[in-house]
VMD Tcl script that draws the C-alpha trace (Angstrom):
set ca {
  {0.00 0.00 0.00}
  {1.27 3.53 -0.73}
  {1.54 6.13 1.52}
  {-1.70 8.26 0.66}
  {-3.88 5.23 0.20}
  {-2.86 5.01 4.35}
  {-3.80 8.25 4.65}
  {-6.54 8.59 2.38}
  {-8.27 5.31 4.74}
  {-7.44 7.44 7.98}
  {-8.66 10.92 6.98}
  {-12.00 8.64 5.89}
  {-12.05 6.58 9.13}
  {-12.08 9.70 10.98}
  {-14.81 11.62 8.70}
  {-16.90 8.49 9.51}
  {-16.23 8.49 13.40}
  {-17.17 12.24 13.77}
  {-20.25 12.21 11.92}
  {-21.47 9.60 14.17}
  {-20.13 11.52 17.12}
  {-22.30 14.51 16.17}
  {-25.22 12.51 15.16}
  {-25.76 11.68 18.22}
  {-29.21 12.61 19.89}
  {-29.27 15.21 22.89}
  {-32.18 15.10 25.41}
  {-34.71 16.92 24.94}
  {-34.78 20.52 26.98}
  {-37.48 20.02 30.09}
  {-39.81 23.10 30.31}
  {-41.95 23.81 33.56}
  {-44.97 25.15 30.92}
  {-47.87 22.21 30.70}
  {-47.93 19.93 27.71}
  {-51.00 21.35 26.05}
  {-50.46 25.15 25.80}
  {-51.37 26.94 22.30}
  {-51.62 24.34 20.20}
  {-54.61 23.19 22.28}
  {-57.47 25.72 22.31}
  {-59.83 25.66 25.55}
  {-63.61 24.03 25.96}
  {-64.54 28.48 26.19}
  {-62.36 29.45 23.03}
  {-63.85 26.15 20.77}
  {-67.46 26.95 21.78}
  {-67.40 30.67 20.24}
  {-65.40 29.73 17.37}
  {-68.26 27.44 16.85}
  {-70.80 30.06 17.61}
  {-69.39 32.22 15.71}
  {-69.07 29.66 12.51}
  {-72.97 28.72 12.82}
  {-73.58 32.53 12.35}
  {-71.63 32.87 9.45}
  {-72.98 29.97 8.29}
  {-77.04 31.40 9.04}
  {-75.18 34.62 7.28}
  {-74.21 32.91 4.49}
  {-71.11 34.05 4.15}
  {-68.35 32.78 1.95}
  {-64.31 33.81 1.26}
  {-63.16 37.06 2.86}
  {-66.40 38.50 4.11}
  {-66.68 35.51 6.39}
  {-62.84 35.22 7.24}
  {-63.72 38.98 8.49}
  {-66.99 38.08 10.22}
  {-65.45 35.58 12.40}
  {-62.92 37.77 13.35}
  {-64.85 40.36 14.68}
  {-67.38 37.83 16.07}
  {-64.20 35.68 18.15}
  {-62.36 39.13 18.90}
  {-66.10 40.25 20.52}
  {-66.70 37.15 22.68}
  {-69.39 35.20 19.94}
  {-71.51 38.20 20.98}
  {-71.58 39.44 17.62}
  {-75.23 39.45 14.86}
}
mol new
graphics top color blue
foreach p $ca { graphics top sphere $p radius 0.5 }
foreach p [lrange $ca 0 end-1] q [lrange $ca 1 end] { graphics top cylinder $p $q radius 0.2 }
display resetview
């Protein structure tokens, strides 16, 4: 074997040993915050989303008139004709 086939195999070796090194997995960061936070909406905010889809829905409404309608309808509490 020649001298940079040798090293050619060692620089390799080693390319293959650090990717694993880094590849490894780190645990995951602990939070004190509860597991279902804002991805989860609450029992209150699903019930006047739903309010305020059934008026849009007695309304009519279709595209951006009822994106806009249910804005102001969940902004105001579902309180909204």
């Amino acid at each position: 074997m020649t001298r940079s086939t040798i090293v050619a195999a060692i620089v390799l070796a080693f390319a293959f040993g650090t990717g694993a090194a880094l590849a490894e997995d780190t645990p995951p960061a602990t939070s004190d915050k509860p597991a279902a936070t804002s991805k989860m909406m609450s029992p209150e905010k699903k019930a006047i989303s739903k309010t305020c889809s059934d008026k849009a829905n007695a309304k009519g409404l279709h595209g951006d008139a009822r994106k806009k309608f249910r804005s102001a309808c969940k902004k105001a509490g579902g309180k909204i004709e």
